[in-house]
C-alpha positions as CSV (number, residue, x, y, z in Angstrom):
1,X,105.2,93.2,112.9
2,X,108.0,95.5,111.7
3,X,109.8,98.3,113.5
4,X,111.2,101.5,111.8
5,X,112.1,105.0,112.7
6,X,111.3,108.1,111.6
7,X,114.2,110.1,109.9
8,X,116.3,112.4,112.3
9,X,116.0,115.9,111.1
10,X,118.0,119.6,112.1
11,X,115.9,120.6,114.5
12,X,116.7,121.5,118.4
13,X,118.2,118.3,120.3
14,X,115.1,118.6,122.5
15,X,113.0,117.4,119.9
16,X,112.8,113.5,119.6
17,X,113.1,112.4,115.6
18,X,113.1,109.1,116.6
19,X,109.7,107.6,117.6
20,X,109.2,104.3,117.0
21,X,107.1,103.0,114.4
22,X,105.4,100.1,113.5
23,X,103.4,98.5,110.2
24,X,99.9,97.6,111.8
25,X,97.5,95.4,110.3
26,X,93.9,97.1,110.9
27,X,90.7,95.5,109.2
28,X,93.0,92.7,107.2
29,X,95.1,96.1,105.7
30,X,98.7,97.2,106.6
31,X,99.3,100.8,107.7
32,X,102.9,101.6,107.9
33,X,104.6,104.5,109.9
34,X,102.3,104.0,112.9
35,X,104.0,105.9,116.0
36,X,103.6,104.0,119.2
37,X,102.8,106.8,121.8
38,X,100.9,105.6,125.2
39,X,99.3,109.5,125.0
40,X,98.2,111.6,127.4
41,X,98.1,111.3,131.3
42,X,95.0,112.8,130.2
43,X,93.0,114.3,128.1
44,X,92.6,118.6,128.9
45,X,89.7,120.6,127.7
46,X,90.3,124.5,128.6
47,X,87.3,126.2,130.2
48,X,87.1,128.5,127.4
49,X,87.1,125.9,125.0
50,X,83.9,124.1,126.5
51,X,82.4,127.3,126.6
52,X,83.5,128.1,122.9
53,X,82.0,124.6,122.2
54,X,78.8,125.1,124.2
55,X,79.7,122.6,126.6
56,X,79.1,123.4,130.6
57,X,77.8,120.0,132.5
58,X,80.8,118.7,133.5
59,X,80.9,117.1,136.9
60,X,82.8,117.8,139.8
61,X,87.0,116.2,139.3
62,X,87.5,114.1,142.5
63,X,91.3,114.3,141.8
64,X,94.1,116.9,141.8
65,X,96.7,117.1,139.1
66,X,100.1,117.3,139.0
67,X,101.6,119.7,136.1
68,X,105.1,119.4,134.2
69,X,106.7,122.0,136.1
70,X,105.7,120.2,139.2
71,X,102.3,122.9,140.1
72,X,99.8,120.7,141.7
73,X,96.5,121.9,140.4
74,X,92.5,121.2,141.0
75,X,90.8,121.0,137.5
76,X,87.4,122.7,137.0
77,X,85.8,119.5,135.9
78,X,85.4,116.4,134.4
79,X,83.4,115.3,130.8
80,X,83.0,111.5,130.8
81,X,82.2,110.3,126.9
82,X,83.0,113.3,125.2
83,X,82.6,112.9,121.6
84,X,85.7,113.4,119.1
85,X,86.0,112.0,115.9
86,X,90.1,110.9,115.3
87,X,91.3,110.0,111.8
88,X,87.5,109.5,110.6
89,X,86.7,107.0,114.2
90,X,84.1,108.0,116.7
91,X,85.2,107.9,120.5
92,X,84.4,109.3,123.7
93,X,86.8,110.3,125.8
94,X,87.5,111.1,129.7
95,X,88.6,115.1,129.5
96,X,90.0,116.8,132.6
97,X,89.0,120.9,132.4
């Protein structure tokens, strides 16, 4: 499996231009450029969102969350096997409102 980077660009030093990037072989093809990111913590619906979206049966969120400028938090909710459709791919998710 080869490694490359993306190209460095202008932009503000706080942006990183270098995430790694491998060729990955999926269903016997080769897809280069593929970032390796581990993703979210998790996965945050907004309220308003759900609402927007018709969505209110979450159940109740038996943890607290912890937020980048250190605010601990109690989410609204939890939506086990939400549906979203990535890059043409069904999956359900876990999504924290």
């Amino acid at each position: 499996m080869a490694t490359n980077f993306t190209e460095t660009n202008n932009e503000p030093a706080v942006v990183d231009h270098n995430n790694p990037a491998i060729t990955l072989v999926l269903q016997g093809q080769e897809v280069a450029g593929c970032i390796i990111d581990g993703g979210p913590g998790v996965n945050v619906i907004s309220a308003k969102t759900c609402e927007q979206l018709g969505i209110s049966d979450w159940e109740a969120c038996p943890f607290g969350l912890r937020m980048v400028d250190t605010r601990s938090v109690r989410p609204l909710g939890l939506i086990r096997k939400l549906g979203s459709i990535i890059g043409g791919h069904h999956f359900e998710i876990l999504a924290v409102v």
